[in-house]
C-alpha positions as a Markdown table, in Angstrom:
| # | Residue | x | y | z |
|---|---|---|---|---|
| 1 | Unk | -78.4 | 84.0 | -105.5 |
| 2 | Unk | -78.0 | 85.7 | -101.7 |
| 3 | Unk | -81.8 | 84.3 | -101.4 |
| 4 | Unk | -80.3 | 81.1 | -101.8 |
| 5 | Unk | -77.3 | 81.1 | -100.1 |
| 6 | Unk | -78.4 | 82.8 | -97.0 |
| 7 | Unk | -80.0 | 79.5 | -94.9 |
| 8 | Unk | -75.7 | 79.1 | -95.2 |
| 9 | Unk | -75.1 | 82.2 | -93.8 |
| 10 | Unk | -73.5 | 80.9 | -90.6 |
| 11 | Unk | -71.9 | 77.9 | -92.3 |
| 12 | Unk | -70.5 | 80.3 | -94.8 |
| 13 | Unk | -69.2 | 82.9 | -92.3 |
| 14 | Unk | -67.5 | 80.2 | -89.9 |
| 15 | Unk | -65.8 | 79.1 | -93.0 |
| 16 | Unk | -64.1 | 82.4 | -94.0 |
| 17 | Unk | -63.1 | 82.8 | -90.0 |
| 18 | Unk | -61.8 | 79.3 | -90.0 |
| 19 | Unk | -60.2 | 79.7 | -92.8 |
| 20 | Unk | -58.7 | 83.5 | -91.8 |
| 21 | Unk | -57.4 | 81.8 | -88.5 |
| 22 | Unk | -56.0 | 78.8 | -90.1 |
| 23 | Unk | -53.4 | 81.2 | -92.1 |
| 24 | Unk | -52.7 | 83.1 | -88.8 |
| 25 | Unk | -52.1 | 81.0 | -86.9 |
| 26 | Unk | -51.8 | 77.8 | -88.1 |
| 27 | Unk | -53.7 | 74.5 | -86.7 |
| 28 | Unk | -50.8 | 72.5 | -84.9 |
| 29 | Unk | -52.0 | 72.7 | -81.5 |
| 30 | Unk | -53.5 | 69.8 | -79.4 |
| 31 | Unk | -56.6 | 71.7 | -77.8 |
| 32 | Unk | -57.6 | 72.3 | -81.9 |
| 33 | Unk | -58.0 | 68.8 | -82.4 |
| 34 | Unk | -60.1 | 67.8 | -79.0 |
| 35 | Unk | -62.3 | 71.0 | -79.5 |
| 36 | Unk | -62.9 | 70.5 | -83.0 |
| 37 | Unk | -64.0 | 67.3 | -81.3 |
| 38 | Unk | -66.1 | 68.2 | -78.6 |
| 39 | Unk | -68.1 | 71.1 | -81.2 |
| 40 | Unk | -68.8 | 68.0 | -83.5 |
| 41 | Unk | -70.1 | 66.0 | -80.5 |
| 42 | Unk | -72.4 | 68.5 | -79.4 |
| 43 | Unk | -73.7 | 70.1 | -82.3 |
| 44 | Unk | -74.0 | 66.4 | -84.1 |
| 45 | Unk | -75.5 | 64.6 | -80.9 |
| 46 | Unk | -79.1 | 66.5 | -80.2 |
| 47 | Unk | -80.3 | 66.2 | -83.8 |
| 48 | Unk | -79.5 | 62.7 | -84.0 |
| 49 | Unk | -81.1 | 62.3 | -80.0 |
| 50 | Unk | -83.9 | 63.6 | -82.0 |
| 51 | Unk | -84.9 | 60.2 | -83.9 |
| 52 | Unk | -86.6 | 59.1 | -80.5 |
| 53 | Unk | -89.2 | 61.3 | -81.3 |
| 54 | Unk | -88.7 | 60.3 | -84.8 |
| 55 | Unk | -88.9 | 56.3 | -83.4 |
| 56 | Unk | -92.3 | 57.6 | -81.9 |
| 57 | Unk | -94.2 | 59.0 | -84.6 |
| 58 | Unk | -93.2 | 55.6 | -86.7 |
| 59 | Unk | -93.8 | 52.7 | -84.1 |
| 60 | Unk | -96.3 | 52.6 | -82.1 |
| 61 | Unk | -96.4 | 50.2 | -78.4 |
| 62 | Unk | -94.3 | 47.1 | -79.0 |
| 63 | Unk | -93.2 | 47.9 | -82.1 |
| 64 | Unk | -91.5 | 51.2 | -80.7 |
| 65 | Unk | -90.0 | 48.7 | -78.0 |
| 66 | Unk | -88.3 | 46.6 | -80.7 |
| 67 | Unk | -87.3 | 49.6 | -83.0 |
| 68 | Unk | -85.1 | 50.7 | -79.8 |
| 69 | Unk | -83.8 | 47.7 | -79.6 |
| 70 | Unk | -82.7 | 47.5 | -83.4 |
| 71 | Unk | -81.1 | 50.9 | -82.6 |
| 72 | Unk | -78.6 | 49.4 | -80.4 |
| 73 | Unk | -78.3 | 46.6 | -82.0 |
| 74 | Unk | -77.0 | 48.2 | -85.0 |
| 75 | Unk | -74.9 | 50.5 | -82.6 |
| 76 | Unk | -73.2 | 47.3 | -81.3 |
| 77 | Unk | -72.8 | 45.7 | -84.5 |
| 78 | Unk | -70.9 | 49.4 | -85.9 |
| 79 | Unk | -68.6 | 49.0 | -82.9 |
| 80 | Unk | -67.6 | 45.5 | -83.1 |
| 81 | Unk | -67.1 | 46.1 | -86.6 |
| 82 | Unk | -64.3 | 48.8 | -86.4 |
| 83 | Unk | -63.0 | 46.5 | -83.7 |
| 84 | Unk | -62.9 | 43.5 | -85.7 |
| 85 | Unk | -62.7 | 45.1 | -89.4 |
| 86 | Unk | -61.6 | 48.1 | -89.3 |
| 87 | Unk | -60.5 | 48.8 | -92.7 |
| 88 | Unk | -63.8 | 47.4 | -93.9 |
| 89 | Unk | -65.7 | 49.6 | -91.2 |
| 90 | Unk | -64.2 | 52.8 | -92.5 |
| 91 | Unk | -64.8 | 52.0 | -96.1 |
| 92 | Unk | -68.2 | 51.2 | -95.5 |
| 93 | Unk | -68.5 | 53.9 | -92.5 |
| 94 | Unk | -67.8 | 56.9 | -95.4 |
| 95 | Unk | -69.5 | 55.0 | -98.4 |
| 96 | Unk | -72.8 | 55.0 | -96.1 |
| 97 | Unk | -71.7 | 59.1 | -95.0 |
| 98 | Unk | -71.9 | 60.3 | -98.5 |
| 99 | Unk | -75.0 | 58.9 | -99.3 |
| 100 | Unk | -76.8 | 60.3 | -95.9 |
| 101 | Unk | -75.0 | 63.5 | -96.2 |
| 102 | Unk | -76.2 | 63.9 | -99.4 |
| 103 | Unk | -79.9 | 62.7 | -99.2 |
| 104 | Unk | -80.1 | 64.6 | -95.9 |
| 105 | Unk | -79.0 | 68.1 | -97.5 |
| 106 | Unk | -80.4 | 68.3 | -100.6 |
| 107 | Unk | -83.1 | 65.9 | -101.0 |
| 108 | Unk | -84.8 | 67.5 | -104.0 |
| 109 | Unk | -81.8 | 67.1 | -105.8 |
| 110 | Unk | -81.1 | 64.5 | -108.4 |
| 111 | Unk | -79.5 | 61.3 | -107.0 |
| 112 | Unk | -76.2 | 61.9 | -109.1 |
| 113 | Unk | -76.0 | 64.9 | -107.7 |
| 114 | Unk | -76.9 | 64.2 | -103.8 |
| 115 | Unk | -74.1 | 61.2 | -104.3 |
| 116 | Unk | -71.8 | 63.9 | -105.4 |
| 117 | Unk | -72.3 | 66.4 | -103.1 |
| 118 | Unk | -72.6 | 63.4 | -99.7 |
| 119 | Unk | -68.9 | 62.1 | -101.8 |
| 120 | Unk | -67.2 | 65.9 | -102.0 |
| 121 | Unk | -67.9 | 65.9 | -98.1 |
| 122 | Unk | -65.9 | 63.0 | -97.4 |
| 123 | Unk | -63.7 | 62.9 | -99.6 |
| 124 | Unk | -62.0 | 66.3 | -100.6 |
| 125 | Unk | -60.0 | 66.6 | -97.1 |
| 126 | Unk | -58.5 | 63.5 | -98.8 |
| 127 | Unk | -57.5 | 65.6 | -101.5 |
| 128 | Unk | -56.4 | 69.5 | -99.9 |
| 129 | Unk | -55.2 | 67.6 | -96.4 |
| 130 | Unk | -54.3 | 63.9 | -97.1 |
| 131 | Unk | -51.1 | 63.9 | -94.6 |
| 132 | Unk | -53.7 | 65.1 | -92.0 |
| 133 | Unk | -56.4 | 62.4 | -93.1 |
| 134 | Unk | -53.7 | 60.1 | -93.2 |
| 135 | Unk | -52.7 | 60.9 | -89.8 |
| 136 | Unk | -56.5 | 60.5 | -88.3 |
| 137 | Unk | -57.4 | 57.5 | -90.0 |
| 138 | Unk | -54.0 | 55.9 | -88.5 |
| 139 | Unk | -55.8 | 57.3 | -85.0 |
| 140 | Unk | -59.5 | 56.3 | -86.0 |
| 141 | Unk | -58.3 | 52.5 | -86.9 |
| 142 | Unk | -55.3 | 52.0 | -84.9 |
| 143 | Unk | -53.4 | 50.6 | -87.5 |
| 144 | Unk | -50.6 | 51.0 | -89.8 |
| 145 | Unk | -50.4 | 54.4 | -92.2 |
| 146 | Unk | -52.2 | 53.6 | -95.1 |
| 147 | Unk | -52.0 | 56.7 | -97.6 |
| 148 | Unk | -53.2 | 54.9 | -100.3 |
| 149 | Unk | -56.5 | 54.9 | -99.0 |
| 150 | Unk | -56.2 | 58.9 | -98.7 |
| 151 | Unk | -55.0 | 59.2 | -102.5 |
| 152 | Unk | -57.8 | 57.0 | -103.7 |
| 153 | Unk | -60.3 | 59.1 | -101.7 |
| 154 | Unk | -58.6 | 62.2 | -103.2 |
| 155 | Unk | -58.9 | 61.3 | -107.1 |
| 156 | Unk | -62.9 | 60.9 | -106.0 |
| 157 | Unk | -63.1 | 64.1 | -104.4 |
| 158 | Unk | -62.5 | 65.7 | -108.2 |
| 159 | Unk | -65.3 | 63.7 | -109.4 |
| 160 | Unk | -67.8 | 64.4 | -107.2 |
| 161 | Unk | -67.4 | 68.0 | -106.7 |
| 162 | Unk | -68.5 | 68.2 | -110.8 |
| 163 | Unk | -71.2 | 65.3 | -110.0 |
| 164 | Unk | -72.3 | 67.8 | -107.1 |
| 165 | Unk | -72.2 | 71.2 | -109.5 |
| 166 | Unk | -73.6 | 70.0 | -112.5 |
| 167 | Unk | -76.5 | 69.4 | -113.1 |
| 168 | Unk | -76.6 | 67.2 | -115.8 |
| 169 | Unk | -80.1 | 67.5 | -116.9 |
| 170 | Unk | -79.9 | 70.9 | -117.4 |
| 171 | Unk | -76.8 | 71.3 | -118.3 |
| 172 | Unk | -76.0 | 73.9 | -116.1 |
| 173 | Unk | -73.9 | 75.0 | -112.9 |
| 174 | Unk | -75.5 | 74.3 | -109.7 |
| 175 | Unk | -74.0 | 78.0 | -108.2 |
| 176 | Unk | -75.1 | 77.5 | -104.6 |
| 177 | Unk | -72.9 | 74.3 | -104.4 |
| 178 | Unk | -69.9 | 75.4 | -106.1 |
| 179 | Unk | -70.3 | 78.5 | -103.5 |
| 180 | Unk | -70.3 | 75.9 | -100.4 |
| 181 | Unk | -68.4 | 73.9 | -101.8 |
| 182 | Unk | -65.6 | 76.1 | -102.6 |
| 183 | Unk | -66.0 | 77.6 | -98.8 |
| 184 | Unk | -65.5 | 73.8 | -97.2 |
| 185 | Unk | -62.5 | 73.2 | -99.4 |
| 186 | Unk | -60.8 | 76.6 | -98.5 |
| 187 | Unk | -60.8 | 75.7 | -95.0 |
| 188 | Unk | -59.7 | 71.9 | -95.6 |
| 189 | Unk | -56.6 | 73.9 | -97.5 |
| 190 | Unk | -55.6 | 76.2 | -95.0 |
| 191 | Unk | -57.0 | 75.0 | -91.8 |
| 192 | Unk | -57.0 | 70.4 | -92.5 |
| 193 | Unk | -59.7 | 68.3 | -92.3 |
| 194 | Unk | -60.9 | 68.6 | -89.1 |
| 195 | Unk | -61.9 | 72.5 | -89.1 |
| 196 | Unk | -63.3 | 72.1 | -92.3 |
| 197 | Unk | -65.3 | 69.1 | -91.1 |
| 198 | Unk | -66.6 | 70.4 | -87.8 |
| 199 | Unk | -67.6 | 73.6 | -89.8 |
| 200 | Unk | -69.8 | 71.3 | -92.2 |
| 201 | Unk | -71.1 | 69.3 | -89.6 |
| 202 | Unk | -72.0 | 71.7 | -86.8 |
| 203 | Unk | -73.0 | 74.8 | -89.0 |
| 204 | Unk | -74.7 | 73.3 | -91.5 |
| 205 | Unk | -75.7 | 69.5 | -91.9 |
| 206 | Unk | -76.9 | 69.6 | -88.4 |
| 207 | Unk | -79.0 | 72.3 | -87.9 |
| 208 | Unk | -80.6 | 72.1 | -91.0 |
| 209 | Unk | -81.5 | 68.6 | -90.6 |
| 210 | Unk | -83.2 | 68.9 | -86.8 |
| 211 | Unk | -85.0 | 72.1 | -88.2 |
| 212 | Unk | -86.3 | 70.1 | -91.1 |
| 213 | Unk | -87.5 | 66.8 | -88.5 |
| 214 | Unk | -88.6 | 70.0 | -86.0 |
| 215 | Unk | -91.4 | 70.9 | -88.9 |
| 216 | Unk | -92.1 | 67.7 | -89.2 |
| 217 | Unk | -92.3 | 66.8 | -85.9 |
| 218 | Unk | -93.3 | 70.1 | -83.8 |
| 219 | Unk | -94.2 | 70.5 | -80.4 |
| 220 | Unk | -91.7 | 68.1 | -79.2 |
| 221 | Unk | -89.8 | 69.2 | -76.2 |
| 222 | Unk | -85.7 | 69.1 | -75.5 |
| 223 | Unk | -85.3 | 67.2 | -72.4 |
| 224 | Unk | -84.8 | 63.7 | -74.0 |
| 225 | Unk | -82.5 | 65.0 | -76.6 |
| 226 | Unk | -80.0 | 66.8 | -74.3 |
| 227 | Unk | -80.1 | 64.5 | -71.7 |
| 228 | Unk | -79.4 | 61.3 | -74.1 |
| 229 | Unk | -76.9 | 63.9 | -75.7 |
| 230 | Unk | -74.9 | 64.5 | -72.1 |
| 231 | Unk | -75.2 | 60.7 | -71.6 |
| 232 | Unk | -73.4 | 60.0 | -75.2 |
| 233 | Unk | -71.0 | 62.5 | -74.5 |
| 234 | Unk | -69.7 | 61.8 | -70.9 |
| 235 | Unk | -69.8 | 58.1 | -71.9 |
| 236 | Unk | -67.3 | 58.9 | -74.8 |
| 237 | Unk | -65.6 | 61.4 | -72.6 |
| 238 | Unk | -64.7 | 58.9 | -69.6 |
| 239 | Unk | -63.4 | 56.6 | -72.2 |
| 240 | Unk | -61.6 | 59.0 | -73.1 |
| 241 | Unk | -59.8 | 59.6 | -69.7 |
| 242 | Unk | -60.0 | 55.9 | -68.7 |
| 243 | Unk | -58.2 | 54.6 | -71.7 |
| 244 | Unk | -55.2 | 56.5 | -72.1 |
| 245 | Unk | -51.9 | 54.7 | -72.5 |
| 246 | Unk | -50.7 | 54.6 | -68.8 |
| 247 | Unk | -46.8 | 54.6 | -70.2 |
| 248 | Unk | -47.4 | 58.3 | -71.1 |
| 249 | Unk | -45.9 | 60.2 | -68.2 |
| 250 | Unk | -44.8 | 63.1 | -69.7 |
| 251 | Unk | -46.9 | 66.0 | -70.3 |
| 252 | Unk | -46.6 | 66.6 | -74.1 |
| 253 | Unk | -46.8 | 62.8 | -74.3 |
| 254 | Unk | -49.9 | 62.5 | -72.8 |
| 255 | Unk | -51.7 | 65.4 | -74.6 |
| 256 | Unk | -51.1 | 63.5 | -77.5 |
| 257 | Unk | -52.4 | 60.2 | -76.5 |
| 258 | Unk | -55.5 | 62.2 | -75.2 |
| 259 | Unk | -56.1 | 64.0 | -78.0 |
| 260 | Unk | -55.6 | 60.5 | -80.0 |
| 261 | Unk | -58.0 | 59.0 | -77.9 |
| 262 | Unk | -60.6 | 62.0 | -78.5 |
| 263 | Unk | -60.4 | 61.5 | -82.0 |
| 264 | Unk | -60.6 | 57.7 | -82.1 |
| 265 | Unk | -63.7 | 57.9 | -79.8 |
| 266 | Unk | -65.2 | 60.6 | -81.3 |
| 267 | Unk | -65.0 | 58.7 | -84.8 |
| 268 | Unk | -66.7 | 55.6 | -83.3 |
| 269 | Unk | -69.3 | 57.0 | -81.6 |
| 270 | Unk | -70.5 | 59.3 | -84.6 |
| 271 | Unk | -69.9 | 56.2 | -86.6 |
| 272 | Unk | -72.2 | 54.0 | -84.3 |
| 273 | Unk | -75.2 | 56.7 | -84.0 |
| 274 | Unk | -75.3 | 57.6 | -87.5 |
| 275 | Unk | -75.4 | 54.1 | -89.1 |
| 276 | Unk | -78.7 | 53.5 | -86.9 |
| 277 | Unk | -79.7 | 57.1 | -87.4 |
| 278 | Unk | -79.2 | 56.9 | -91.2 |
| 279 | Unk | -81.3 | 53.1 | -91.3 |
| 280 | Unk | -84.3 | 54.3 | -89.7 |
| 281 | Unk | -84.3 | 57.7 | -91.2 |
| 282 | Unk | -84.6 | 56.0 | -94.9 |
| 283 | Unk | -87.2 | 53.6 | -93.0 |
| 284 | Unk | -88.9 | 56.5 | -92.0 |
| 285 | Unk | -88.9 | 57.8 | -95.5 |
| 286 | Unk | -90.6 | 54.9 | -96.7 |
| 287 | Unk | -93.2 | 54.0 | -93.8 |
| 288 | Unk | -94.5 | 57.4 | -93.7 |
| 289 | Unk | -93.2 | 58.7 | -97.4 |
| 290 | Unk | -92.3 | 61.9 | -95.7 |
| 291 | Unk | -89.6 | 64.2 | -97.1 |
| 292 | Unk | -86.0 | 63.9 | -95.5 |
């Protein structure tokens, strides 16, 4: 079982800390929410920078010219989605999450068990912090409170946690899960859905997917990756400065329409490079029938 569980070693250890911290101190405090932010951004950014290499490998010539410009098509089309739908676009946006989360961590794994796992991710900050999810996805959408959403999302969360530990075949516990598992929802109890989520994301779905596309893919250098990573992230960044309610002239008034603006931009850009990045990735998979 430690065999198994240590690749998580980090992820697991950043959990208890979080989690430790979270009960100390608490989590209401405006720089928590921006650098919970910025982590995600950076740690989520390079392995996803890392599909032009990816892009390469696949498409060769002209073809590799029109694969970057589906890319940003589908980046566009993401965007003016949550600006036109934005209910639909976060439905869809987490429905298309679980299934890459998933697929992308355990991809020997049956598919009811992938789904559940990719669905626990999303959803059980519904279920251990639904004021906070509430809260965000108010920010993400810019629209009305809608908890009903959140409580929905919650009664999932139960049902794919035991989707993600069972193994149904062989009618057994998956034990590494539930371990994981039970780590991520600690934190989403005692420190909200952010922590938790930035833990997940930036300790253990990220690095473990660019190390996996790094064996697959070696000898390929950095430089592209970090700088289309610094572009991403200034670009989200000086919207972030640039389109902040000008009304807000007090200080503690416009910490909070900053840190709204983080999270809203934050949201959409990870949303509008992982719908691309998820689309070529299962193209990938089937063009060159290599393992995600």
């Amino acid at each position: 079982m430690l065999a198994t569980l240590k690749p998580y070693t980090t992820f697991l250890v950043c959990c208890a800390v979080a989690a430790a911290l979270g009960v100390s101190f608490g989590t209401e405090y405006n720089w928590l929410v921006a650098g919970c932010c910025l982590v995600i951004l950076v740690a989520g950014l390079p392995h996803g920078a890392f599909d032009l290499y990816i892009l390469a490998d696949l498409f060769k010539g002209r073809s590799f010219f029109w694969a970057i410009v589906g890319y940003l098509a589908l980046i566009i089309l993401t965007v003016l989605l949550w600006w036109l739908a934005p209910q639909l676009f976060l439905i869809g946006f987490l429905s298309y999450s679980a299934f890459h989360f998933g697929d992308s961590d355990w991809p020997a794994d049956s598919v009811v068990n992938r789904l559940g796992w990719g669905s626990a991710i999303v959803t059980l900050p519904c279920l251990l912090a639904p004021d906070q999810v509430t809260a965000l996805f108010t920010i993400v959408l810019n629209t009305p409170s809608m908890p009903l959403i959140t409580d929905v999302l919650g009664f999932i969360a139960i049902l794919a946690t035991l989707s993600s530990c069972i193994e149904f075949a062989s009618r057994k516990i998956n034990t590494c899960t539930l371990i994981l598992l039970s780590f991520y929802s600690t934190v989403c109890f005692f420190a909200g859905a952010i922590v938790a989520f930035t833990c997940y994301f930036a300790f253990l779905h990220g690095p473990h997917h660019l190390q996996r596309w790094r064996l697959k893919l070696p000898n390929k250098g950095n430089l592209q990756i970090y700088l289309v990573s610094f572009g991403v992230l200034a670009t989200i960044l000086l919207l972030g400065v640039f389109t902040v309610n000008g009304e807000h002239t007090q200080t503690k008034d416009l910490a909070n329409a900053i840190d709204a603006t983080v999270v809203r931009y934050t949201f959409v850009a990870l949303a509008a490079l992982t719908v691309p990045h998820m689309v070529y990735l299962f193209v990938a998979d089937h063009l060159s029938h290599k393992e995600i």
